[in-house]
C-alpha positions in Angstrom: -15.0 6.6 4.3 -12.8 4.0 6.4 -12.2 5.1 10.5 -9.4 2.7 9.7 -7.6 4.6 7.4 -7.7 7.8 9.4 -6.5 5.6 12.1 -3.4 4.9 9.8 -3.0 8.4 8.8 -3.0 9.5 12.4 -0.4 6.8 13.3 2.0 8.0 10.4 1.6 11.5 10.7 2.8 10.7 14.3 5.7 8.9 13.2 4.7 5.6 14.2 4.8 2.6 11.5 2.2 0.5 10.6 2.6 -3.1 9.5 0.3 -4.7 7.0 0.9 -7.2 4.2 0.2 -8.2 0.1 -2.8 -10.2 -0.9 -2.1 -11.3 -4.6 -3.8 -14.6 -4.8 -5.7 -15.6 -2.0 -8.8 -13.6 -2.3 -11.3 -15.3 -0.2 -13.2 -12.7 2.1 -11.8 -14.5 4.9 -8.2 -13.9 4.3 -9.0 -10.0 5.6 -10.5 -11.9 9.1 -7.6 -13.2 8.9 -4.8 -10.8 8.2 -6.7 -8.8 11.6 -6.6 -11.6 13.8 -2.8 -12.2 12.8 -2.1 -8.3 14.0 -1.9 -6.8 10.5 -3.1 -3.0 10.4 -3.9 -3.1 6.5 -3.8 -5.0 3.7 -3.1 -4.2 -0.2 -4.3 -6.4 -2.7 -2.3 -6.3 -6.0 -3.8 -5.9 -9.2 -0.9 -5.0 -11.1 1.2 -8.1 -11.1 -2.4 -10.3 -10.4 -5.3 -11.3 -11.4 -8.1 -10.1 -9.0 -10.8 -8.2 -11.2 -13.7 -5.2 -10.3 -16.4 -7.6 -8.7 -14.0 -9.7 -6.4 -12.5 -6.8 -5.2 -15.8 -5.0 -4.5 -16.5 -8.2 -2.1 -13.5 -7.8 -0.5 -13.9 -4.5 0.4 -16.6 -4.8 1.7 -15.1 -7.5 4.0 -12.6 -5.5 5.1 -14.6 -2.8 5.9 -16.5 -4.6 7.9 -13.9 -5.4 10.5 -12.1 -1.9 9.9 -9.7 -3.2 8.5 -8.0 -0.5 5.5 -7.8 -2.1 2.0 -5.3 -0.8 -0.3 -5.1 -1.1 -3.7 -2.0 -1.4 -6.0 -4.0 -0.2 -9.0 -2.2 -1.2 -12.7 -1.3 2.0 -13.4 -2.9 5.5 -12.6 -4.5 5.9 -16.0 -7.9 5.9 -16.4 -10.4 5.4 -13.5 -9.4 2.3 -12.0 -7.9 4.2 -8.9 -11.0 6.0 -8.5 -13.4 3.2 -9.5 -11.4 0.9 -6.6 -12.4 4.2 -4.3 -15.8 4.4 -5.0 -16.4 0.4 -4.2 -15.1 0.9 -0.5 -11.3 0.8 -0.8 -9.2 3.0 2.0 -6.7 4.1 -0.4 -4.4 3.3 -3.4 -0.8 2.5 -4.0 0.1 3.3 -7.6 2.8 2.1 -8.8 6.2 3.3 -11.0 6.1 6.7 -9.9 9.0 8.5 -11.8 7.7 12.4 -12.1 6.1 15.2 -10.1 3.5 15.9 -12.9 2.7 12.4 -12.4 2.3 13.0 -8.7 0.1 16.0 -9.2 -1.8 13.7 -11.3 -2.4 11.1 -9.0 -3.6 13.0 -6.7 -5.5 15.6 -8.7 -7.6 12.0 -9.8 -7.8 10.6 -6.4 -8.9 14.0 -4.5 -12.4 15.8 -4.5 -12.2 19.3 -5.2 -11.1 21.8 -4.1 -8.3 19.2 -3.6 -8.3 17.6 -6.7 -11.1 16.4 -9.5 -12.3 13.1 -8.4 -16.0 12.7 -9.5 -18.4 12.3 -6.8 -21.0 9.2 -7.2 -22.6 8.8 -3.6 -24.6 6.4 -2.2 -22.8 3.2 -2.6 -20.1 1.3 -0.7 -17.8 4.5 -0.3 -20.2 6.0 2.1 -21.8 3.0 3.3 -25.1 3.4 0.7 -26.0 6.2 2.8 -29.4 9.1 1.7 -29.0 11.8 1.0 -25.8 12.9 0.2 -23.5 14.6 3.1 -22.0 17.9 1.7 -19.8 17.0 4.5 -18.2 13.6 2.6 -16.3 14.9 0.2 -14.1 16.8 2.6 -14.0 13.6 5.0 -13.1 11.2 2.3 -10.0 13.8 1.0 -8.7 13.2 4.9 -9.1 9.8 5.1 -8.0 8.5 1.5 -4.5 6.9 1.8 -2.8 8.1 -1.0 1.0 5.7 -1.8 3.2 6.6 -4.5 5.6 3.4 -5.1 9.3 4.8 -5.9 10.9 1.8 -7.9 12.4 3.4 -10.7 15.7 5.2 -11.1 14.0 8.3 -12.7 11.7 8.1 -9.4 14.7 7.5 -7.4 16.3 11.0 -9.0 12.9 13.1 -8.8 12.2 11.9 -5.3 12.5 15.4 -4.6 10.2 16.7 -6.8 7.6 14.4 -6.4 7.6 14.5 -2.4 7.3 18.0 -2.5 3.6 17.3 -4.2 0.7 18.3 -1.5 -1.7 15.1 -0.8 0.8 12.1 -0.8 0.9 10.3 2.5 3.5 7.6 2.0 6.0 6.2 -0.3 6.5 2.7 -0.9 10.2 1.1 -2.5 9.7 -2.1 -4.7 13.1 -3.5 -4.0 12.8 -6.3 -7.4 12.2 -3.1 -9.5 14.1 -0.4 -7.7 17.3 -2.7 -7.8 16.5 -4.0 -11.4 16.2 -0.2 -12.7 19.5 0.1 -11.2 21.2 -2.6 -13.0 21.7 -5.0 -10.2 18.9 -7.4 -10.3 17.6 -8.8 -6.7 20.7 -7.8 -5.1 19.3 -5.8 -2.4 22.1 -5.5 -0.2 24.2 -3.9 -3.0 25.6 -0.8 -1.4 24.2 1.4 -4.5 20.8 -0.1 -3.6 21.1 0.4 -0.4 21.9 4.2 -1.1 19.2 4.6 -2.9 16.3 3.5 -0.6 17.9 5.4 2.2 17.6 8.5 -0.2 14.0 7.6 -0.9 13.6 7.3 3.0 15.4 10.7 3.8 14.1 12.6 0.9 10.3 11.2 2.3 10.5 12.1 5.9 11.9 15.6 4.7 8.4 16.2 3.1 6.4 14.8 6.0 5.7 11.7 3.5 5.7 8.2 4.9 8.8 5.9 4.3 7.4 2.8 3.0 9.2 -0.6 1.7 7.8 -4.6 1.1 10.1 -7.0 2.8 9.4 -10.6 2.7 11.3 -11.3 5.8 11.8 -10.8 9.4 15.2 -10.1 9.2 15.1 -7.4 6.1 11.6 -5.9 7.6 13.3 -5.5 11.6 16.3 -3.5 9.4 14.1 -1.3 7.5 11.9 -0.5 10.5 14.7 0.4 12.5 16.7 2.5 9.5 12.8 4.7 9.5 10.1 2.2 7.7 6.8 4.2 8.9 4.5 2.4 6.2 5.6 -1.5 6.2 4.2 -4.6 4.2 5.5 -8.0 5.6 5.6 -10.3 3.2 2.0 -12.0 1.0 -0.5 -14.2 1.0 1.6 -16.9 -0.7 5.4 -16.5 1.2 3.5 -16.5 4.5 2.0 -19.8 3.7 4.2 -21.0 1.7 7.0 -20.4 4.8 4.8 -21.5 7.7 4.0 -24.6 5.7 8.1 -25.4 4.9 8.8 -24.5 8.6 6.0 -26.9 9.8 7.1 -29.7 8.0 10.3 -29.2 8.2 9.9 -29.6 11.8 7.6 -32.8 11.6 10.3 -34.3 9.7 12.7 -34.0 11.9 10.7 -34.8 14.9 10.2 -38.0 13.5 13.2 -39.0 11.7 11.8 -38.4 8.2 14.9 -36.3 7.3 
């Protein structure tokens, strides 16, 4: 169980956002040092569109929980037990991604919920409850209140049933994935596109409605500063590579110019 997810929790039930970012290469144990001393509240590392397996995750994890940090996973799908297996080796939640029905929803958090809650399995004395002996009767309920559980909207069957699927018991934020939301909607990377638009502002309103979270990746200041503004509660600011990659261009950009390299 993570105090740094409940710490999350608390701040969105409150109605204050929280601002974290995507690891989807960099998967050094130090990157989550480093994401806290940078003023990130959480990171998710991304295993749908990356490469990080079971055992480096497990270390990173642990890393992360360690500093308090919460560690969220973007799972590959909700199928199966990777959600549950990513649970039970110390992460503080799971986004899951291309959420498009409520039966879906119910399902997701049917697998990621002990009972009476839901049907999660319960395999104690590892990293989800810090290897403790004997088992707490008390865990199961404390783990159900602290598990971050993100449904990703990015669809336009999601964007339709957002309703629906808000209305499910157990979700604490939703998260827009502007490349597929947009693509879904025929217009490819064109996030400004007034029908775009439209539809993430639904997804927002429909979400606060249901006391769920509005969530959205941005990979810049200026898009992230909008989104905050227009109700973001559960932001991620850019990743691992766009941060570096931008700090790196800015930087030299700057040296050449200093020095009349340009």
């Amino acid at each position: 169980m993570s105090a740094g997810s409940l710490r999350i929790k608390q701040k969105l039930q409150a109605g204050k956002p929280v601002i974290g970012t995507m690891f989807s290469h960099l998967h050094g144990p130090a990157a989550c040092r480093v994401a806290q001393r940078c003023g990130f509240e959480f990171v998710i590392f991304d295993t749908e569109h990356s490469r990080p397996g079971v055992e480096t995750l497990s270390w990173l994890f642990q890393a992360a929980r360690d500093i308090s940090l919460p560690a969220i996973v973007r799972a590959p799908a909700f199928e199966g037990q990777w959600p549950t297996r990513y649970l039970d080796l110390g992460a503080a939640g799971n986004l899951i991604p291309r959420v498009e029905t409520p039966e879906e929803a119910e399902a997701i958090v049917r697998m990621l919920k002990y009972p009476p809650e839901g049907a999660r399995g319960w395999g104690s004395g590892g990293a989800l409850d810090d290897y403790s002996r004997p088992a707490d009767p008390d865990y199961p309920a404390q783990a159900n209140a602290a598990n971050l559980v993100v449904v990703q909207l990015e669809t336009r069957a999601g964007w339709e049933a957002r309703d629906e699927i808000f209305s499910v018991p157990g979700i604490d934020a939703s998260f827009i994935g502007p490349n597929d939301l947009s693509l879904s909607l025929g217009l490819p990377a064109q996030y400004e596109h007034p029908s775009v638009v439209q539809a993430m502002d639904d997804i927002f309103e429909s979400a606060a409605a249901h006391g769920v979270a509005p969530g959205m990746h941005c990979f810049d200041i200026e898009s992230t500063t909008n989104w905050l503004k227009r109700g973001a509660l559960f932001m991620a600011f850019s990743s691992d590579l766009w941060l570096m990659a931008d700090a790196a261009h800015s930087g030299l950009q700057a040296i050449r110019t200093a020095v009349n390299m340009t």
